[in-house]
PyMOL Python script that loads the backbone (N, CA, C, O; Angstrom):
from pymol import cmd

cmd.read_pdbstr("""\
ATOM      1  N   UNK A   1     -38.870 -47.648  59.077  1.00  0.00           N
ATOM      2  CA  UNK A   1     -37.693 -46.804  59.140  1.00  0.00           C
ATOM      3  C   UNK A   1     -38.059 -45.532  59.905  1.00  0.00           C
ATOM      4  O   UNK A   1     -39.093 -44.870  59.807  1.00  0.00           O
ATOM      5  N   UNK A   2     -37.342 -45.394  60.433  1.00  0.00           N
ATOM      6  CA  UNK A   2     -37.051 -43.934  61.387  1.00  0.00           C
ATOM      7  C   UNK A   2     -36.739 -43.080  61.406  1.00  0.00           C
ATOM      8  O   UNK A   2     -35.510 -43.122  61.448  1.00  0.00           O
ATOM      9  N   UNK A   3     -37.398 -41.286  61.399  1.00  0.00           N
ATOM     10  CA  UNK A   3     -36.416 -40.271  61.097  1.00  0.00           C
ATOM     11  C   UNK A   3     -35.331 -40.209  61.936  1.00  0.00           C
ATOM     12  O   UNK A   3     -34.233 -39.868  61.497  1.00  0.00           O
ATOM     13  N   UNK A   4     -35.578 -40.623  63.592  1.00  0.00           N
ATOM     14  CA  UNK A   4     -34.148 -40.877  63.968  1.00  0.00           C
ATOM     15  C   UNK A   4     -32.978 -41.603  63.531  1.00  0.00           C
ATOM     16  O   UNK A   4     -31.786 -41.399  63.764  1.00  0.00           O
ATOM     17  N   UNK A   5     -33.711 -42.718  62.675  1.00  0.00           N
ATOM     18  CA  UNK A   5     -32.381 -43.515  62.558  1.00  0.00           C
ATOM     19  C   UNK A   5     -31.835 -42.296  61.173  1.00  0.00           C
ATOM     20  O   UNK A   5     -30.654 -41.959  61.078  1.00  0.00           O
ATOM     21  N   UNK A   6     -32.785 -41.843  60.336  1.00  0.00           N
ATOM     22  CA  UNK A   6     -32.256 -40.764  59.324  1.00  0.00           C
ATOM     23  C   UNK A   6     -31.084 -39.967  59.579  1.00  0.00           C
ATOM     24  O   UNK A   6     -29.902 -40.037  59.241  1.00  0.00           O
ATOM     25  N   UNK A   7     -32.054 -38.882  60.554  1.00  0.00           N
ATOM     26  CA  UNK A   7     -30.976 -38.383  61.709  1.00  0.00           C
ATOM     27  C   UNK A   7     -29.760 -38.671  61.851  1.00  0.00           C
ATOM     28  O   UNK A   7     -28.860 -38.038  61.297  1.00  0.00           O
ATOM     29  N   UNK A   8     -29.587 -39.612  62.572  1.00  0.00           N
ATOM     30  CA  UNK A   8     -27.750 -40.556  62.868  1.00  0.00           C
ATOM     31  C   UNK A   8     -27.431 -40.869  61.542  1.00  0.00           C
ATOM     32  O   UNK A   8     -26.226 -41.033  61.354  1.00  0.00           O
ATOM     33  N   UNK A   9     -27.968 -40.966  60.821  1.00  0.00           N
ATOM     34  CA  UNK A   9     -27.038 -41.476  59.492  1.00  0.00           C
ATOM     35  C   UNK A   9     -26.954 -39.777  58.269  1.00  0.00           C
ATOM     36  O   UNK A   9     -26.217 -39.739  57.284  1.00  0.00           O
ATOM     37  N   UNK A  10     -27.711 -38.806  58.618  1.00  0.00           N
ATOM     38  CA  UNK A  10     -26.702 -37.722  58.453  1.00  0.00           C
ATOM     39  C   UNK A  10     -25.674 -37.295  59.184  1.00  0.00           C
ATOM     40  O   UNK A  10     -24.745 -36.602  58.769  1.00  0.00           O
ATOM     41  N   UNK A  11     -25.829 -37.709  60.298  1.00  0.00           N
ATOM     42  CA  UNK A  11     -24.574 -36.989  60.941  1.00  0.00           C
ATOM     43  C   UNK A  11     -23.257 -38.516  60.821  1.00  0.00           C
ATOM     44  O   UNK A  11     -22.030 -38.411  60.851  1.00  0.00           O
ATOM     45  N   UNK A  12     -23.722 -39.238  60.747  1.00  0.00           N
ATOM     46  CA  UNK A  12     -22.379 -39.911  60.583  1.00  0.00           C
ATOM     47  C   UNK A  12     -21.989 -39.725  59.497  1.00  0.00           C
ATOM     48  O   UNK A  12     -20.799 -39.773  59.186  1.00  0.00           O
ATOM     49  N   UNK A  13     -23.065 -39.442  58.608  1.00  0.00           N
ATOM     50  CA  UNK A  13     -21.889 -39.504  56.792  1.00  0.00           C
ATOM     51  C   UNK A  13     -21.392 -37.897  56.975  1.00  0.00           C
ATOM     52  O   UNK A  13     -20.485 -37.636  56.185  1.00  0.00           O
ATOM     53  N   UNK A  14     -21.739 -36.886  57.744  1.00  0.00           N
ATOM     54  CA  UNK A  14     -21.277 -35.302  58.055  1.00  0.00           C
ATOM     55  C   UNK A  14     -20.042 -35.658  58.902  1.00  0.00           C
ATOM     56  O   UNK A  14     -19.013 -35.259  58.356  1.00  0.00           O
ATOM     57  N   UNK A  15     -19.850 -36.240  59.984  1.00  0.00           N
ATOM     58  CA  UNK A  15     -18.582 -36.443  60.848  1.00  0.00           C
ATOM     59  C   UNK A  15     -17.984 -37.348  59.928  1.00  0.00           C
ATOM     60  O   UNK A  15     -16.965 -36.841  59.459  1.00  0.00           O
ATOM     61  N   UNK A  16     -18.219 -38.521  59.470  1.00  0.00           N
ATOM     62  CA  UNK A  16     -17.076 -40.171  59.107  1.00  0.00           C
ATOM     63  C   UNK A  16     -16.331 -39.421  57.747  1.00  0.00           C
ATOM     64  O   UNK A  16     -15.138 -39.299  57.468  1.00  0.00           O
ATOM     65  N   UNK A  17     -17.532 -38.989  57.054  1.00  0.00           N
ATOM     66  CA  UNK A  17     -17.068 -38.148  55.509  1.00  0.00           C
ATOM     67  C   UNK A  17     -16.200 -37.046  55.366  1.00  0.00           C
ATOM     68  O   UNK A  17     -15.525 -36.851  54.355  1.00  0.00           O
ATOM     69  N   UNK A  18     -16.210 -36.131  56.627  1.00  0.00           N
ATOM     70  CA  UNK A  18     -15.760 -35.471  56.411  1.00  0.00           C
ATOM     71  C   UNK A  18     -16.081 -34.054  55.826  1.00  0.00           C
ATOM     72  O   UNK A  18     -15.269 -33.154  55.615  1.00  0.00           O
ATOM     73  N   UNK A  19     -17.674 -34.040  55.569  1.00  0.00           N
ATOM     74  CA  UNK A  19     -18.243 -33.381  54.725  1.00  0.00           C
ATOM     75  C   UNK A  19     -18.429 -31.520  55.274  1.00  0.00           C
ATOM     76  O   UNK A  19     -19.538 -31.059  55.546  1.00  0.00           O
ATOM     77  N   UNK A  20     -17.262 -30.760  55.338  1.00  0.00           N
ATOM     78  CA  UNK A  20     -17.504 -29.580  55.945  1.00  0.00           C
ATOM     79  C   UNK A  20     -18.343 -28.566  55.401  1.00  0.00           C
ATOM     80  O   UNK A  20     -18.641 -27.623  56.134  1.00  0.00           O
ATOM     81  N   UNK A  21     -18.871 -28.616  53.961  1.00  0.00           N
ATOM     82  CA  UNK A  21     -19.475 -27.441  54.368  1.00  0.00           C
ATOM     83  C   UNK A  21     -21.289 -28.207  54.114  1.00  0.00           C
ATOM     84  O   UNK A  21     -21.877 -27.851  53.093  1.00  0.00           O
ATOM     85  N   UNK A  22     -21.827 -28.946  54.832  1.00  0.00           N
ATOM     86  CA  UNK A  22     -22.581 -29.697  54.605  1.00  0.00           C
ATOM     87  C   UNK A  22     -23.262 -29.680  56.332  1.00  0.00           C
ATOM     88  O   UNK A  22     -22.695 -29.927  57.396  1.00  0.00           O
ATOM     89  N   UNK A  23     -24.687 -29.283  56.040  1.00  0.00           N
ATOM     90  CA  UNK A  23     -25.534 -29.315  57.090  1.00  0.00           C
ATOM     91  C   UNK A  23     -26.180 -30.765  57.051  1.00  0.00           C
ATOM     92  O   UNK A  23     -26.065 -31.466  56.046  1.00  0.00           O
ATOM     93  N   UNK A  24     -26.932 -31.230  58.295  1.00  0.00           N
ATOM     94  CA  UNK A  24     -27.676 -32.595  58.070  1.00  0.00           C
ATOM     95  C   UNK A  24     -29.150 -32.027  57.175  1.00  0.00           C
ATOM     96  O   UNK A  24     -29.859 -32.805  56.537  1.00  0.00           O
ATOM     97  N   UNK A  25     -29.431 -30.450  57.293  1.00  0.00           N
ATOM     98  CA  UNK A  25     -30.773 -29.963  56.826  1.00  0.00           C
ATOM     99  C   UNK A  25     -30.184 -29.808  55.560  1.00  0.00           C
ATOM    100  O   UNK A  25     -31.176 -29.544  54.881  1.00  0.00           O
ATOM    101  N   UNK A  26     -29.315 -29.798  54.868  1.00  0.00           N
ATOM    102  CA  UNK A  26     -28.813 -29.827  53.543  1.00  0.00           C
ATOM    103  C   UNK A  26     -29.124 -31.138  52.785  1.00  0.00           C
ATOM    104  O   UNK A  26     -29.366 -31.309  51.591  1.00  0.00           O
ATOM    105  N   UNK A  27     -29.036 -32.186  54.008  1.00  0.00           N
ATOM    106  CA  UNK A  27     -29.609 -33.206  53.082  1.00  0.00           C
ATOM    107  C   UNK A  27     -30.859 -34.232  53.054  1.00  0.00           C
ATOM    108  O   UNK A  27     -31.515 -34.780  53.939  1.00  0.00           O
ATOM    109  N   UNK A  28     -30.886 -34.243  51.973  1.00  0.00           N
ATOM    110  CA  UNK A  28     -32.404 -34.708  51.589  1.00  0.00           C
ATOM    111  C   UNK A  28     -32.641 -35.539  51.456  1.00  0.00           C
ATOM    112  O   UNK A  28     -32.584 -35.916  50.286  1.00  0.00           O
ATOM    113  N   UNK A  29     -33.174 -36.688  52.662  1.00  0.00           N
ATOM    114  CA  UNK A  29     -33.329 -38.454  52.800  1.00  0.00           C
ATOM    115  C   UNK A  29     -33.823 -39.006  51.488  1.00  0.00           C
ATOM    116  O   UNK A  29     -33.338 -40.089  51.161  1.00  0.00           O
ATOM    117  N   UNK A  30     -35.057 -38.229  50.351  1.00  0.00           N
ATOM    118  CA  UNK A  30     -35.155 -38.715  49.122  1.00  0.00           C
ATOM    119  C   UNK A  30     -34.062 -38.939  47.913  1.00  0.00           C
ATOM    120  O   UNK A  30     -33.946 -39.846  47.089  1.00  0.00           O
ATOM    121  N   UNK A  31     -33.104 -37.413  48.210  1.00  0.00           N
ATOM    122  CA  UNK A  31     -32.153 -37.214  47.205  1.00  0.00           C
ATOM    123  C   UNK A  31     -31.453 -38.204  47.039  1.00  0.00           C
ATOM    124  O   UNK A  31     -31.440 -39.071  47.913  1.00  0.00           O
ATOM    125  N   UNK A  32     -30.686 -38.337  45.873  1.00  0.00           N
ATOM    126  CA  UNK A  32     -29.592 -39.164  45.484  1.00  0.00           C
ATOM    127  C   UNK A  32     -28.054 -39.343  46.212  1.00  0.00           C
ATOM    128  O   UNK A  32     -27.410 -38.294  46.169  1.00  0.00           O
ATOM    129  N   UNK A  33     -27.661 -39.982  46.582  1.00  0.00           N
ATOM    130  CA  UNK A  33     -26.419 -40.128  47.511  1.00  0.00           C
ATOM    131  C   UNK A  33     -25.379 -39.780  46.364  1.00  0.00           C
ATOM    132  O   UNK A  33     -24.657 -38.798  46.539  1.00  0.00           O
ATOM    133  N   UNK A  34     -25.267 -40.472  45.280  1.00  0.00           N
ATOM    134  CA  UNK A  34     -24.109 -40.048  44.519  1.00  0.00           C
ATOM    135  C   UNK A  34     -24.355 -39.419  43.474  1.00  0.00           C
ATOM    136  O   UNK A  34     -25.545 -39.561  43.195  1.00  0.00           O
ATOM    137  N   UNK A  35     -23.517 -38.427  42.335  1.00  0.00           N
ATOM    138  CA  UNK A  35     -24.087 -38.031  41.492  1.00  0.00           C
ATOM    139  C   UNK A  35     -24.517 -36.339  41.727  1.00  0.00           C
ATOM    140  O   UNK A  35     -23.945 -35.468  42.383  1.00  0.00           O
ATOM    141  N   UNK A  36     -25.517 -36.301  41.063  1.00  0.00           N
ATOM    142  CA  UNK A  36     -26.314 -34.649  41.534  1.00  0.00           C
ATOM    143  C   UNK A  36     -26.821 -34.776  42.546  1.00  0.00           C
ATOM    144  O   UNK A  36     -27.198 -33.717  43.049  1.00  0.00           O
ATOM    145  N   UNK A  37     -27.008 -35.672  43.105  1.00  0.00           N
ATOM    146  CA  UNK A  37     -27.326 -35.384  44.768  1.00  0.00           C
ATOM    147  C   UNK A  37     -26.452 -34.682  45.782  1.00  0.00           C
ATOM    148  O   UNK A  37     -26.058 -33.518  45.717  1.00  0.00           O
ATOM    149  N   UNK A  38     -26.220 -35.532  46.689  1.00  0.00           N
ATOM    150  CA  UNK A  38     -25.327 -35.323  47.863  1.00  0.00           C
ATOM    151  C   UNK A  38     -23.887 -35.241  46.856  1.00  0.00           C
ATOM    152  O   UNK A  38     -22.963 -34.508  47.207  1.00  0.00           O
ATOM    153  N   UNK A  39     -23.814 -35.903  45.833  1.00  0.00           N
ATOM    154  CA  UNK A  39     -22.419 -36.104  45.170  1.00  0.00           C
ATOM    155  C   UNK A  39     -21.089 -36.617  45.972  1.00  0.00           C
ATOM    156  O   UNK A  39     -19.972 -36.127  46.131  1.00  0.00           O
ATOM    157  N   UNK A  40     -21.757 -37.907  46.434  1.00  0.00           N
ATOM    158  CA  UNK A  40     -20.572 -38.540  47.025  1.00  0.00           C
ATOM    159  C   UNK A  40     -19.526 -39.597  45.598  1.00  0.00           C
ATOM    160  O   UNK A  40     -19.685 -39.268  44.422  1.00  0.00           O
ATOM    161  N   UNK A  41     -18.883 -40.382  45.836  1.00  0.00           N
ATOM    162  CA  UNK A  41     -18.221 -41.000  45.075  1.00  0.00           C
ATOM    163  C   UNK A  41     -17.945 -42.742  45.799  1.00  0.00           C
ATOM    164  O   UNK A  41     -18.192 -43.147  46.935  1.00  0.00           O
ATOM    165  N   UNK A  42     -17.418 -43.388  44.742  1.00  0.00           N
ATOM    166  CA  UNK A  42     -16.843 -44.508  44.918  1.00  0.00           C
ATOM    167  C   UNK A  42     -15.964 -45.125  46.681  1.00  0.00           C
ATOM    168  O   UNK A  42     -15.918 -46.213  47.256  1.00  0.00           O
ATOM    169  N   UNK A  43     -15.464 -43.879  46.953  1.00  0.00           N
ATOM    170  CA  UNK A  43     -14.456 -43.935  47.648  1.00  0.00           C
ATOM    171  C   UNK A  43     -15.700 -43.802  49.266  1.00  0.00           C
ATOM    172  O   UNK A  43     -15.678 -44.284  50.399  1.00  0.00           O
ATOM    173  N   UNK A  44     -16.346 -43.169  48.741  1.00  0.00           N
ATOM    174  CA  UNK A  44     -17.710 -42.474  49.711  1.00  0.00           C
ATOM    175  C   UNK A  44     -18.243 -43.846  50.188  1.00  0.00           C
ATOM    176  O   UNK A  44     -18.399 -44.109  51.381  1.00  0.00           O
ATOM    177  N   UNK A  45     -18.494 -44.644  49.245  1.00  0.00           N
ATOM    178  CA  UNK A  45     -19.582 -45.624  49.450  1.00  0.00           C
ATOM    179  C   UNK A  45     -18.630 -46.554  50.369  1.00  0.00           C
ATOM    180  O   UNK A  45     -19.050 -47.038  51.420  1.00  0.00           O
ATOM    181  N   UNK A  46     -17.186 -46.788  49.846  1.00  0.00           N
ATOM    182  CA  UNK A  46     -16.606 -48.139  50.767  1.00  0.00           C
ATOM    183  C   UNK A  46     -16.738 -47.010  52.240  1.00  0.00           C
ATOM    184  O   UNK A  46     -17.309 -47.517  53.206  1.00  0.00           O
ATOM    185  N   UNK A  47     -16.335 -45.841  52.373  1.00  0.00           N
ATOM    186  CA  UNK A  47     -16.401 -45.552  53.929  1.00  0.00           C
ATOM    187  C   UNK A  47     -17.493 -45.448  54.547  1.00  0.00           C
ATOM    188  O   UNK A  47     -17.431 -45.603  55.766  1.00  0.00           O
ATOM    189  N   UNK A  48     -18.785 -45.168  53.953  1.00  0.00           N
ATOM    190  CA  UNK A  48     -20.174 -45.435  54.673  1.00  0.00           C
ATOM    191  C   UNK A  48     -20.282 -47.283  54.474  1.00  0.00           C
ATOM    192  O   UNK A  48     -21.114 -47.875  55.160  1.00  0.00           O
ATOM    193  N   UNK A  49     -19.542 -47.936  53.672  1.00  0.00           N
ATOM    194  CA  UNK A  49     -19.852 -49.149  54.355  1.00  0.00           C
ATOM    195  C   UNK A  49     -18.976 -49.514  55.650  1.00  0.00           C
ATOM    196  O   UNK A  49     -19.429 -50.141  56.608  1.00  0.00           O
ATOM    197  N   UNK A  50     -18.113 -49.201  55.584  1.00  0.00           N
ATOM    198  CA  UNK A  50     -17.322 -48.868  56.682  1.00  0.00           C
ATOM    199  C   UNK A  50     -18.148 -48.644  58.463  1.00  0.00           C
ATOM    200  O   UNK A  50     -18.487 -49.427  59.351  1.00  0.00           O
ATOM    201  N   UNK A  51     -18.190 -47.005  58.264  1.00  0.00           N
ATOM    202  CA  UNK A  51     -19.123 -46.450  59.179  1.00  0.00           C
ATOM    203  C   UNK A  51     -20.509 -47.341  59.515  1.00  0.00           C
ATOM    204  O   UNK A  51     -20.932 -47.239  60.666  1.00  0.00           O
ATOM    205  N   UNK A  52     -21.225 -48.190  58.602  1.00  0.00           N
ATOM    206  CA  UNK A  52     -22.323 -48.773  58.767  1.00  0.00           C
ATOM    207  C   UNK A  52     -21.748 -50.145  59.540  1.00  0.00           C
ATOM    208  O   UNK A  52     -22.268 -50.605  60.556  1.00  0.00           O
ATOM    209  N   UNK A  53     -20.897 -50.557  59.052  1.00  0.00           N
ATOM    210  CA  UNK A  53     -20.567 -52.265  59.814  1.00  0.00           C
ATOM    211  C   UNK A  53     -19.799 -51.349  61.311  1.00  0.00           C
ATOM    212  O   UNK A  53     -20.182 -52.131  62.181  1.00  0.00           O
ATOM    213  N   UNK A  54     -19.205 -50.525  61.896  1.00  0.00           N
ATOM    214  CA  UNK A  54     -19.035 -50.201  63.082  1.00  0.00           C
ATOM    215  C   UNK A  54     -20.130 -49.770  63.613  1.00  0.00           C
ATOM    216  O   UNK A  54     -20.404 -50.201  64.733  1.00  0.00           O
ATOM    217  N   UNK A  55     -20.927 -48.938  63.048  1.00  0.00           N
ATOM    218  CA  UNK A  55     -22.439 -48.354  64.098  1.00  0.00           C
ATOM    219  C   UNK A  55     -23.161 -49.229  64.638  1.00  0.00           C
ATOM    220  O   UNK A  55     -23.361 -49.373  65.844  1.00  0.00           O
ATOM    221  N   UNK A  56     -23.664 -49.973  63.588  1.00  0.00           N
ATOM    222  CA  UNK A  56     -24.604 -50.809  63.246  1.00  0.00           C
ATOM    223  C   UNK A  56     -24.397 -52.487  63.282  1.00  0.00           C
ATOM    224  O   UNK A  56     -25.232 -53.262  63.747  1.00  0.00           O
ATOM    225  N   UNK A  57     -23.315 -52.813  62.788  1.00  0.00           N
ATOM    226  CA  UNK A  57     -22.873 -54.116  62.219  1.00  0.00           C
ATOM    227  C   UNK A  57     -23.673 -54.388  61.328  1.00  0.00           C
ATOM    228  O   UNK A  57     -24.387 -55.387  61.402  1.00  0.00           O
ATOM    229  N   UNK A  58     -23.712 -53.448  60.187  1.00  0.00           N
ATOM    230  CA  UNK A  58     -24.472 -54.111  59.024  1.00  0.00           C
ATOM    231  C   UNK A  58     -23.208 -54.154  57.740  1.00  0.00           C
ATOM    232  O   UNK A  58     -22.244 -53.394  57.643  1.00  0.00           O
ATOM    233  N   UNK A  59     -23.537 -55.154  56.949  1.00  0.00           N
ATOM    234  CA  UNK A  59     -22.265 -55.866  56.252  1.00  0.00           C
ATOM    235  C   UNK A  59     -23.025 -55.424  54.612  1.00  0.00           C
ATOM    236  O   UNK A  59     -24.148 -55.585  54.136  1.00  0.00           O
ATOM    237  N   UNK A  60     -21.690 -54.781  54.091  1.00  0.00           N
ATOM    238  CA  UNK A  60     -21.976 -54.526  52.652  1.00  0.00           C
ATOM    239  C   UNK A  60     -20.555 -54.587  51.991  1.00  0.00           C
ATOM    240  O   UNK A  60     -19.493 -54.046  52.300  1.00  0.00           O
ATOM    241  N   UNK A  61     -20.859 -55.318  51.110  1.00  0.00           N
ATOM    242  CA  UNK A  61     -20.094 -55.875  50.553  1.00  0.00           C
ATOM    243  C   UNK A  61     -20.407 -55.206  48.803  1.00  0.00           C
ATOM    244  O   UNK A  61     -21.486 -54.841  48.337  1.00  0.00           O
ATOM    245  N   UNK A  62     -18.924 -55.228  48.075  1.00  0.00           N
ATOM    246  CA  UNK A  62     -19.198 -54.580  46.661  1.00  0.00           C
ATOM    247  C   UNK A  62     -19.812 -55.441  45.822  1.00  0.00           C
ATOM    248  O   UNK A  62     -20.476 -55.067  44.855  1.00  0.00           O
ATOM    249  N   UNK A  63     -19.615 -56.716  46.164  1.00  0.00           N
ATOM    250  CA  UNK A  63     -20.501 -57.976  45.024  1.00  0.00           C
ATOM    251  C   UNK A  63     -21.293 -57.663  45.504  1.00  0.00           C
ATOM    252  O   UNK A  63     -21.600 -58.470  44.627  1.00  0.00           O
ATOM    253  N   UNK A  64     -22.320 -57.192  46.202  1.00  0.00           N
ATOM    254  CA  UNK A  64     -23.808 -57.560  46.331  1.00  0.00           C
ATOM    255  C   UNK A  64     -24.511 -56.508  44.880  1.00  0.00           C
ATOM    256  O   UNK A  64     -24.160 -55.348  44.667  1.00  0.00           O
ATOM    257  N   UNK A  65     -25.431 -57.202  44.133  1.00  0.00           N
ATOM    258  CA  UNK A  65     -25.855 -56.752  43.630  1.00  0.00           C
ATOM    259  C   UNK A  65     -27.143 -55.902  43.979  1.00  0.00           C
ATOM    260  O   UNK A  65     -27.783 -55.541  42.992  1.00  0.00           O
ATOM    261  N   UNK A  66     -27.480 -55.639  44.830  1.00  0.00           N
ATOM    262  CA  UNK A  66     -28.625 -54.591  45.519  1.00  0.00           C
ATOM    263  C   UNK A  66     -27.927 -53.414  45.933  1.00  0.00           C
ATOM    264  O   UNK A  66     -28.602 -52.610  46.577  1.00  0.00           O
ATOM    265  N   UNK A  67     -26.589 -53.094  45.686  1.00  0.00           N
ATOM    266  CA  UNK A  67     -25.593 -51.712  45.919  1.00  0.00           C
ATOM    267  C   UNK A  67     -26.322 -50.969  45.469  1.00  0.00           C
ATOM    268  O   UNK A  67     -26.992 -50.471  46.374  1.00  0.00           O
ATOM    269  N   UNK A  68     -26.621 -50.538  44.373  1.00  0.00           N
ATOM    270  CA  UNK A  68     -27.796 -49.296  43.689  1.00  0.00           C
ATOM    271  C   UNK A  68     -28.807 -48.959  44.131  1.00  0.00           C
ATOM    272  O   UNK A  68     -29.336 -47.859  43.968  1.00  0.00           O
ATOM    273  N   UNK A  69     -29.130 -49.685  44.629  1.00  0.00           N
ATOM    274  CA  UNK A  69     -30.763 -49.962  45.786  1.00  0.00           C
ATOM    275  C   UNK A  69     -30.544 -49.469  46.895  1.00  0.00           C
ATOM    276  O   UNK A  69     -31.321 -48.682  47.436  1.00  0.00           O
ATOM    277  N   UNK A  70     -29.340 -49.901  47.445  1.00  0.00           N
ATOM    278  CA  UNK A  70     -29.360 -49.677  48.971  1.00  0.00           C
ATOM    279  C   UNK A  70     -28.460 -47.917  49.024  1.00  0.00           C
ATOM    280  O   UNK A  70     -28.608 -47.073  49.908  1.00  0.00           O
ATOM    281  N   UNK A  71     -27.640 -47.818  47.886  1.00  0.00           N
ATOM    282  CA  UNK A  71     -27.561 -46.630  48.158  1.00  0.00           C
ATOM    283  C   UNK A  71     -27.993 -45.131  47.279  1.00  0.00           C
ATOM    284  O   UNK A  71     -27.428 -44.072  47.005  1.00  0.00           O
ATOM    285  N   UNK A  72     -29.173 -45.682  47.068  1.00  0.00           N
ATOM    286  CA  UNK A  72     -30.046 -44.742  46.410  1.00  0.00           C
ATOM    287  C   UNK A  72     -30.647 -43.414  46.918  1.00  0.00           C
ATOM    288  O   UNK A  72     -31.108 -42.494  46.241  1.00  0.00           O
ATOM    289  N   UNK A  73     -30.549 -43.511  48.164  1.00  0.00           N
ATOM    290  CA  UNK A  73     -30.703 -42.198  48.538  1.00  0.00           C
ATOM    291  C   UNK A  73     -31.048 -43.136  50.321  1.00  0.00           C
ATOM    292  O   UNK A  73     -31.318 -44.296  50.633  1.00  0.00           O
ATOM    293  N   UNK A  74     -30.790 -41.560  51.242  1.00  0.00           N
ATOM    294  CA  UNK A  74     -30.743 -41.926  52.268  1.00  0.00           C
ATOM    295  C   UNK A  74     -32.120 -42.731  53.108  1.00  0.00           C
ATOM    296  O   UNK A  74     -32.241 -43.367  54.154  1.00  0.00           O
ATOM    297  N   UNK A  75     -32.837 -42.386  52.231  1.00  0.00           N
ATOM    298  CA  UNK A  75     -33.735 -43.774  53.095  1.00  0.00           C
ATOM    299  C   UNK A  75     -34.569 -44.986  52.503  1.00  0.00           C
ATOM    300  O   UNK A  75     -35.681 -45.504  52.608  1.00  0.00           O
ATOM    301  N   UNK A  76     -33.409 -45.127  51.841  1.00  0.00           N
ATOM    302  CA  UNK A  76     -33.471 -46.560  51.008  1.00  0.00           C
ATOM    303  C   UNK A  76     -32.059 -47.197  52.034  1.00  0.00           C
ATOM    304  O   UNK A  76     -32.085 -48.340  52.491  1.00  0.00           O
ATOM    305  N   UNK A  77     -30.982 -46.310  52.251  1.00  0.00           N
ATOM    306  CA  UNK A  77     -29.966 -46.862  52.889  1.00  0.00           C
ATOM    307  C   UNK A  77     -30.709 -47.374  54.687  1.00  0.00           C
ATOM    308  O   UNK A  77     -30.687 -48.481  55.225  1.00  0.00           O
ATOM    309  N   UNK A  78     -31.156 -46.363  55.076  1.00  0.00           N
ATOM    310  CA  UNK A  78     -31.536 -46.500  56.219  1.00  0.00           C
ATOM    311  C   UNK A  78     -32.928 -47.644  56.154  1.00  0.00           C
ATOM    312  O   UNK A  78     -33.357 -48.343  57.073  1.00  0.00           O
ATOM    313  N   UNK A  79     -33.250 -47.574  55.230  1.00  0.00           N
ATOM    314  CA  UNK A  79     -34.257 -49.040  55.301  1.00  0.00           C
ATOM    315  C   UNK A  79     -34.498 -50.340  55.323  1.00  0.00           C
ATOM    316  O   UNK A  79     -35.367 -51.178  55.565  1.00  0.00           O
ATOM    317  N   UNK A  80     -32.574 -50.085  54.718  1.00  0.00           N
ATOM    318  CA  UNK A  80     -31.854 -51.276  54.723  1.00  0.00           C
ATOM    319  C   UNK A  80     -30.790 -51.448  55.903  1.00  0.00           C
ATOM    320  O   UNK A  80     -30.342 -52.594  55.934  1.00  0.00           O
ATOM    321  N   UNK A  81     -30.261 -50.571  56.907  1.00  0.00           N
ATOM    322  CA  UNK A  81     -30.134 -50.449  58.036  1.00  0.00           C
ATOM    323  C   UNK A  81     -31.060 -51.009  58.906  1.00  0.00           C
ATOM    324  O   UNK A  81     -30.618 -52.071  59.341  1.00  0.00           O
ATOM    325  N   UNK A  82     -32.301 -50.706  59.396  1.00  0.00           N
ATOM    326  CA  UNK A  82     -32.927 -51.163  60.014  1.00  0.00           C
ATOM    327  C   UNK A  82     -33.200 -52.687  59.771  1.00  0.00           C
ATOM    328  O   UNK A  82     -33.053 -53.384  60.776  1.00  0.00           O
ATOM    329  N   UNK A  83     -33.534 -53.268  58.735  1.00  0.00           N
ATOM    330  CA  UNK A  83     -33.774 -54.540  58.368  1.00  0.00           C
ATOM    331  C   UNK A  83     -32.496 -55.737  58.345  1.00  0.00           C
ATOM    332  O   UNK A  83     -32.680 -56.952  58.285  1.00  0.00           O
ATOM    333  N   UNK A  84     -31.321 -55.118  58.403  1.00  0.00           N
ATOM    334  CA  UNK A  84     -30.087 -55.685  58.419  1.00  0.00           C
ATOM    335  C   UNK A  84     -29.229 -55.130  59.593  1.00  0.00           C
ATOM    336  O   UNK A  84     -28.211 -55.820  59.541  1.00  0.00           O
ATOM    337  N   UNK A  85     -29.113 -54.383  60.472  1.00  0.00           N
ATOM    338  CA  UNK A  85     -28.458 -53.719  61.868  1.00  0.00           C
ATOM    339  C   UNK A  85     -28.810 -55.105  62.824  1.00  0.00           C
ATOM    340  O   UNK A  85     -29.867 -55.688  63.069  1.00  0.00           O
ATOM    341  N   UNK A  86     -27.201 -55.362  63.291  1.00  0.00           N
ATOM    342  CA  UNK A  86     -26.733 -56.177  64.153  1.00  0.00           C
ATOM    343  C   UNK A  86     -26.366 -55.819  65.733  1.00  0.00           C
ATOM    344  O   UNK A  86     -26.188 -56.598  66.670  1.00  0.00           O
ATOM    345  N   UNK A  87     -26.313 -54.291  65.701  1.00  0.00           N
ATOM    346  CA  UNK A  87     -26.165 -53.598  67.157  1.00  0.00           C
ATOM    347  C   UNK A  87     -27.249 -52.402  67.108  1.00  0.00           C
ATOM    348  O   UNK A  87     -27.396 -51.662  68.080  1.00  0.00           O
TER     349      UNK A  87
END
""", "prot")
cmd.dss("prot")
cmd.show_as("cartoon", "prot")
cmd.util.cbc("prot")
cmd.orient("prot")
């Protein structure tokens, strides 16, 4: 995994999210995506799956049971980006 690919995947969840008062140095590739972390939500996760199957073409789906895993913090997501990215 890549801090670039890190990189692009703060700024897409900062532009796709919507997230204004939110720097990419605000967030912390270990931290937690939902919750006391970044504190995204439910609604968060279908649009970064979203954003991920257009960037990338990587496919996430809500049955998969590795959801907790993959979005555990940003470079667990991006680790699973790289290993699953179709473009």
């Amino acid at each position: 995994m890549s801090q670039e690919l890190v990189a692009e995947l703060k700024t897409l969840f900062i532009e796709g999210l919507h997230l204004e008062d939110v720097n990419a140095e605000d967030i912390g590739a270990d931290e937690p995506l939902f919750g006391e972390g970044l504190g995204l939500d439910s609604i968060d996760a279908l649009e970064i799956a979203v954003l991920l199957d257009r960037q990338y073409g990587v496919k996430i789906t809500s049955e998969d049971e590795r959801n907790q895993e993959i979005f555990a913090s940003l470079n667990a997501l991006a680790e699973f980006v790289t290993e699953n990215r179709s473009k």
